[in-house]
Kinemage of the C-alpha trace (Angstrom):
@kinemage 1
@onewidth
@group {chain A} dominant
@subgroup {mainchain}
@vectorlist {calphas} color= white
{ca unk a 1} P 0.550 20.251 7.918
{ca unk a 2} L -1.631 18.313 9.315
{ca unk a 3} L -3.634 14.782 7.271
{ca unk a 4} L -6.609 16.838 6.038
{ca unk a 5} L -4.531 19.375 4.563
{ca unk a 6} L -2.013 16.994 3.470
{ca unk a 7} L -4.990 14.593 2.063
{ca unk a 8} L -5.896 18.013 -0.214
{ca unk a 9} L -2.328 18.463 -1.471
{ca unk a 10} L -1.332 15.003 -2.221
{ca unk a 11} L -4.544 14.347 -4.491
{ca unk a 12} L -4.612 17.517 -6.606
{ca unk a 13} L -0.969 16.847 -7.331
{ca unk a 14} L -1.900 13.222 -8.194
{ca unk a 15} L -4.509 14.809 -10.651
{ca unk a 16} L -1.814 16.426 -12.260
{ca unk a 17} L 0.522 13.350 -13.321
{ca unk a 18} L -0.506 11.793 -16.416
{ca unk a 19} L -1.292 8.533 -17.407
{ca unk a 20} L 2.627 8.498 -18.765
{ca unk a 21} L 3.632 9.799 -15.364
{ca unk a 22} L 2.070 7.156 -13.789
{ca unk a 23} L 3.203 4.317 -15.066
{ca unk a 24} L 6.865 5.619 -15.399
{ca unk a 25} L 6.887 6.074 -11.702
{ca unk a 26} L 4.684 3.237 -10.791
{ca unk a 27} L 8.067 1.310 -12.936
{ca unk a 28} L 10.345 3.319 -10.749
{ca unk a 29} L 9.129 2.214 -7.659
{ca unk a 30} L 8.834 -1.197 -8.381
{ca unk a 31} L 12.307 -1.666 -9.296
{ca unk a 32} L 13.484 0.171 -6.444
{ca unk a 33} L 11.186 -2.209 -4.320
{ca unk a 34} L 14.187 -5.171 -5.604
{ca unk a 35} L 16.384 -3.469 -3.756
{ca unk a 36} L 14.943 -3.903 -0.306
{ca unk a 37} L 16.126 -6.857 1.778
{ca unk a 38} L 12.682 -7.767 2.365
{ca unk a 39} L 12.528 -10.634 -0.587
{ca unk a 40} L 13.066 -13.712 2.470
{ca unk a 41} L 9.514 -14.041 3.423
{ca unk a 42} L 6.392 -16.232 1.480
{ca unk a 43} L 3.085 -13.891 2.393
{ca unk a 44} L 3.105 -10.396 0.534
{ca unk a 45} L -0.381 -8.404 0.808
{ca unk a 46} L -0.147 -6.486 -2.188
{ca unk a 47} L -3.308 -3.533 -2.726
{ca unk a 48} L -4.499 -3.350 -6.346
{ca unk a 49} L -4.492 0.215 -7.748
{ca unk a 50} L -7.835 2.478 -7.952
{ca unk a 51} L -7.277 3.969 -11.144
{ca unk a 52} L -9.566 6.806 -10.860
{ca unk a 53} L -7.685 7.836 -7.807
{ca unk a 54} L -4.293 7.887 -9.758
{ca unk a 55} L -2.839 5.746 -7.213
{ca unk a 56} L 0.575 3.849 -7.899
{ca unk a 57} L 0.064 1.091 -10.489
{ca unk a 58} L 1.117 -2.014 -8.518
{ca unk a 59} L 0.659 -4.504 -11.487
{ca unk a 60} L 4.403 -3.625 -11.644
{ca unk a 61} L 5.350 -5.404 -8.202
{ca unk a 62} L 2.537 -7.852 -8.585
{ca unk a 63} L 4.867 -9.207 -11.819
{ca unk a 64} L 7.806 -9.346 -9.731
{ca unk a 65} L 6.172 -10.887 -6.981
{ca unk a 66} L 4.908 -13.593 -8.971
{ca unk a 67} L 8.286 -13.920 -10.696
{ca unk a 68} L 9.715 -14.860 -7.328
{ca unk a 69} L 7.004 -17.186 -6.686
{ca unk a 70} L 6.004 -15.153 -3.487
{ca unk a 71} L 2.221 -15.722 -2.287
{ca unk a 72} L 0.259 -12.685 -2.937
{ca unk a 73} L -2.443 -11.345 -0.613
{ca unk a 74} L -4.914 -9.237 -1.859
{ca unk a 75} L -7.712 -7.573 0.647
{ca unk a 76} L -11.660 -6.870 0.208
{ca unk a 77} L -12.609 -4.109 2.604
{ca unk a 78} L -15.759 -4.227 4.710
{ca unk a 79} L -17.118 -0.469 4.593
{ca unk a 80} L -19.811 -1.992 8.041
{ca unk a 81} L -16.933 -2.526 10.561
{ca unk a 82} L -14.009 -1.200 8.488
{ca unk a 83} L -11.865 -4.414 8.478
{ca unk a 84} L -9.939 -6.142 5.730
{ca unk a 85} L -10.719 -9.870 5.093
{ca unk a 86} L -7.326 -10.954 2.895
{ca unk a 87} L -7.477 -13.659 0.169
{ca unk a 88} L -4.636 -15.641 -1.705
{ca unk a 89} L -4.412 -14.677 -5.045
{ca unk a 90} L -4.610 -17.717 -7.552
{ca unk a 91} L -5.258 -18.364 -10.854
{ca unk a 92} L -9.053 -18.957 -10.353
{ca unk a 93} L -8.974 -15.142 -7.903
{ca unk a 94} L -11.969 -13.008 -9.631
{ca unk a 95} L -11.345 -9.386 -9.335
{ca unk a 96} L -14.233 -6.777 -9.024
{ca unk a 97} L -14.622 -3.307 -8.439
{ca unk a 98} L -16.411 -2.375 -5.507
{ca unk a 99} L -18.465 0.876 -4.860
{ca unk a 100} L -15.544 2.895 -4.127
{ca unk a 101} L -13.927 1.381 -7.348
{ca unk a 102} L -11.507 -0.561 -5.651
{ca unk a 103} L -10.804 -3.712 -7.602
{ca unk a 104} L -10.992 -6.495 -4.432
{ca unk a 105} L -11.021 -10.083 -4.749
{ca unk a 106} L -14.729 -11.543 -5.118
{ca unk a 107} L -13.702 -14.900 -2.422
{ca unk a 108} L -11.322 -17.089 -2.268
{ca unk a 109} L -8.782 -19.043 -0.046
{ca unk a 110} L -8.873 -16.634 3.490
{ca unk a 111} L -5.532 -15.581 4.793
{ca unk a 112} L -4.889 -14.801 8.542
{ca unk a 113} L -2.962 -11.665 9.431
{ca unk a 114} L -0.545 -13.585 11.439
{ca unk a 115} L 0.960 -15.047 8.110
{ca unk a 116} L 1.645 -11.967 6.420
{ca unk a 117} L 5.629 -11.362 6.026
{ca unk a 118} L 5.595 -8.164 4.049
{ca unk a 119} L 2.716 -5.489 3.946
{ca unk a 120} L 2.871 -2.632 0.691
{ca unk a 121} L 0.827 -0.166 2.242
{ca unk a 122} L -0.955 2.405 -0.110
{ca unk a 123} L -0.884 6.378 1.135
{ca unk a 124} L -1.111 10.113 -0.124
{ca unk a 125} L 1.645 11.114 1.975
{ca unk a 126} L 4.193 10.081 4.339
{ca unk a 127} L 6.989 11.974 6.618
{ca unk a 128} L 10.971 11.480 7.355
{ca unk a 129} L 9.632 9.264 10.700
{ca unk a 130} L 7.614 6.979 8.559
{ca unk a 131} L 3.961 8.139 9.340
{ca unk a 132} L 1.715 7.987 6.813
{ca unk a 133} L -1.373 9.904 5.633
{ca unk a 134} L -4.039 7.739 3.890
{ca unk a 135} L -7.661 8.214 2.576
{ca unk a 136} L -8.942 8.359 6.536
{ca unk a 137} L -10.826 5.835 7.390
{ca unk a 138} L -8.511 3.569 9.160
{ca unk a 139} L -8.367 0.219 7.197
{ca unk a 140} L -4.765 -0.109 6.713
{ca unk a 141} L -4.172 1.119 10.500
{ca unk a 142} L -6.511 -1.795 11.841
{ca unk a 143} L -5.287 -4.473 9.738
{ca unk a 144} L -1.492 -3.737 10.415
{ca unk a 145} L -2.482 -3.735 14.333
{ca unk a 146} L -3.832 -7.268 13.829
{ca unk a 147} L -0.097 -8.696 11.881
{ca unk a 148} L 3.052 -9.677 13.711
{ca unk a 149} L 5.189 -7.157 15.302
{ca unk a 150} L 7.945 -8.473 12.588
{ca unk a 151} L 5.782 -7.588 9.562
{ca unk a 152} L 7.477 -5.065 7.402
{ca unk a 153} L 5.445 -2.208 6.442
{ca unk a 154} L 6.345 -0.578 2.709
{ca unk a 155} L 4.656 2.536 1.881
{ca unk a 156} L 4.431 3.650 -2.073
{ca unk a 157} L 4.564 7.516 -3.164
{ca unk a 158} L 4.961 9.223 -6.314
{ca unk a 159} L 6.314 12.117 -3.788
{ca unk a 160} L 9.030 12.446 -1.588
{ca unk a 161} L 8.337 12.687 2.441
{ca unk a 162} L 7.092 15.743 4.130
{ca unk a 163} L 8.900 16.751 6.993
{ca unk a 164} L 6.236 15.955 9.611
{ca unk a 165} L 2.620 15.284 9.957
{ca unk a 166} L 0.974 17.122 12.425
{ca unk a 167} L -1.846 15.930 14.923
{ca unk a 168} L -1.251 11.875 14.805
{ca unk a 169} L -3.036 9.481 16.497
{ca unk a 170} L -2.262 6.600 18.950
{ca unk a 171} L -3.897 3.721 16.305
{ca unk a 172} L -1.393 5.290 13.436
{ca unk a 173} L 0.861 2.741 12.072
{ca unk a 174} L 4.112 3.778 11.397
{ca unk a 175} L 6.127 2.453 7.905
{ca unk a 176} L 9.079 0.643 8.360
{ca unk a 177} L 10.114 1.706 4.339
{ca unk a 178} L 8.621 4.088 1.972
{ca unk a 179} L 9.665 4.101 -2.051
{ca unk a 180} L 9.565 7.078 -3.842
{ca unk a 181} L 10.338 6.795 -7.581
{ca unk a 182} L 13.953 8.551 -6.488
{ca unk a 183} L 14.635 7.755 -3.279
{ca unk a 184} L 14.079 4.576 -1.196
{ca unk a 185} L 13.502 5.832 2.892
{ca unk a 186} L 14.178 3.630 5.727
{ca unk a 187} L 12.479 4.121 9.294
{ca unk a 188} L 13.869 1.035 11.248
């Protein structure tokens, strides 16, 4: 299939997992996230969940990243050039929605690229080579262009990997991991 079709599939079978479904696998993949060997670095950009998209609730592996005393990253997206501007989460960090309901950061202390160690990277679908199918407008695939070569790439599913995604493109990204509440893939 290629990402349209796969965008299709992957959100009508989102709209059919409850609010219980949700959270138990949003739980799931979190503590399969502990057993990565990815907890060395300091800089973890962490996306906040749009709830009306049923995405993976990732207040589950913001706890854990806190409770490891990792710096968290959040990103605010800007819809003129399509970039991500990435802020350190503190205790002062106001959250707002934004038109598209996704809850962003309102300011804050700015955090290059560069100094990102570990990227969880939000997607509808993903394959067994680790590309990924997101909501199409590039963000993710930009900002991961501009972070080391060494930054490690997690993508988050409620489903398990499709075999392949047809039609990629040259500025696609590829995942180094993707967790699945059952199965943990590795693409390195």
């Amino acid at each position: 299939m290629d990402k349209k079709e796969l965008r299709k599939k992957y959100k009508a079978l989102r709209n059919e997992l409850s609010q219980e479904d949700i959270e138990e696998k949003s739980l799931a993949i979190a503590n399969k996230a502990l057993t990565l060997p990815v907890w060395n670095g300091q800089y973890y950009h962490l996306f906040l969940s749009i709830a009306e998209q049923r995405e993976i609730d990732t207040t589950f592996l913001l706890s854990i990243l806190q409770g490891k005393d990792k710096e968290v990253v959040l990103s605010k997206s800007n819809f003129k050039d399509g970039s991500l501007a990435h802020y350190l989460l503190t205790d002062n960090t106001v959250i707002r929605k934004n038109i598209y309901n996704i809850p962003e950061p309102v300011g804050g202390l700015e955090v290059p690229e560069e100094k990102i160690d570990v990227v969880f990277v939000p997607l509808l679908a993903f394959d067994r080579q680790g590309n990924r199918v997101g909501y199409g407008k590039g963000f993710y695939d930009r900002f991961l262009a501009l972070c080391r070569k060494d930054v490690i790439k997690i993508g988050l599913s409620f489903f398990e990997a499709e075999e392949h995604i047809e039609r990629l493109l040259e500025s696609d990204i590829k995942l180094d991991y993707c967790i699945t509440p059952a199965e943990v893939y590795s693409f390195s």
